[in-house]
C-alpha positions in Angstrom: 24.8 36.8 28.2 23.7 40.1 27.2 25.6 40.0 23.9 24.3 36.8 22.5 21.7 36.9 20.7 18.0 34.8 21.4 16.2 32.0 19.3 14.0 35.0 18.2 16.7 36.9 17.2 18.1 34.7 15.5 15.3 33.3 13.4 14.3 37.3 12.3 17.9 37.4 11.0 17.8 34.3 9.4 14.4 32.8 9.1 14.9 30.9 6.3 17.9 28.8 8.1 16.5 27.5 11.2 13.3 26.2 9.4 14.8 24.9 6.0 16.9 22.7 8.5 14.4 21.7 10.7 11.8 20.5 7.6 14.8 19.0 5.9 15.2 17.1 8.9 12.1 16.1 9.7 11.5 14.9 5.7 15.0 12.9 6.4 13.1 11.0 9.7 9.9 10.5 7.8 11.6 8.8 4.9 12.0 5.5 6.0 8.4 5.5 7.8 6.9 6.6 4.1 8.7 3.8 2.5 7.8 1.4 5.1 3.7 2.6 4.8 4.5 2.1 0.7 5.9 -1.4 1.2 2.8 -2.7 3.4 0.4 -0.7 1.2 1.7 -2.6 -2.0 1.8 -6.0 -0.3 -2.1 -5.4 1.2 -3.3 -4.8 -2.6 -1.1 -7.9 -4.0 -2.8 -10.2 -1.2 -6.4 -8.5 -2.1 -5.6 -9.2 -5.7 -4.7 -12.6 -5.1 -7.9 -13.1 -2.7 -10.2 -11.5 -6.0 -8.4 -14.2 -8.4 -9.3 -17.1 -5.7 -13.0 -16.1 -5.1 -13.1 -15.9 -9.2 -11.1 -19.2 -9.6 -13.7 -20.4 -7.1 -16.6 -19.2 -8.8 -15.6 -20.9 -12.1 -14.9 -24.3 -10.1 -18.6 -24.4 -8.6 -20.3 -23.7 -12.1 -18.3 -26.5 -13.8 -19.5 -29.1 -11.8 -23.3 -28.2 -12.3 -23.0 -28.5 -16.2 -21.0 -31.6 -15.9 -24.6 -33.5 -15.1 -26.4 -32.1 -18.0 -23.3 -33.8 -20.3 -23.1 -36.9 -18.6 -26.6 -38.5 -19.8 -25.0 -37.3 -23.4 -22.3 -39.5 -22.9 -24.2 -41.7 -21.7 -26.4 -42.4 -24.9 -23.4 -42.7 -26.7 -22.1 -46.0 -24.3 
């Protein structure tokens, strides 16, 4: 027991081992978490872009109807 050497041994040794290992093992476990928060991220701005194209589509189908009245006496005269 005596002769083996502790943690804190170890890491003043080596310090540079023990923690390059543990980050690159900790970035390994957060990879697929990152690409999963990317994934949702993307698919939350394509659904607010399609909500923004809607609401604009809308607009433009609520204002055609309210000049259609103004042309319809025009076509009117014509008949």
């Amino acid at each position: 027991m005596v002769d083996k050497p502790t943690n804190a041994n170890r890491f003043a040794r080596n310090p540079q081992g023990g923690i390059a290992s543990a980050t690159a093992l900790g970035m390994n476990a957060l990879r697929p978490i990152m690409k999963l928060q990317i994934s949702m991220l993307r698919m939350w701005a394509d659904s607010i872009e399609r909500l923004a194209s809607n609401y604009d589509r809308g607009l433009e189908e609520t204002a055609t109807p309210a000049e259609q009245p103004e042309e319809r006496p025009d076509k009117e005269r014509v008949a």
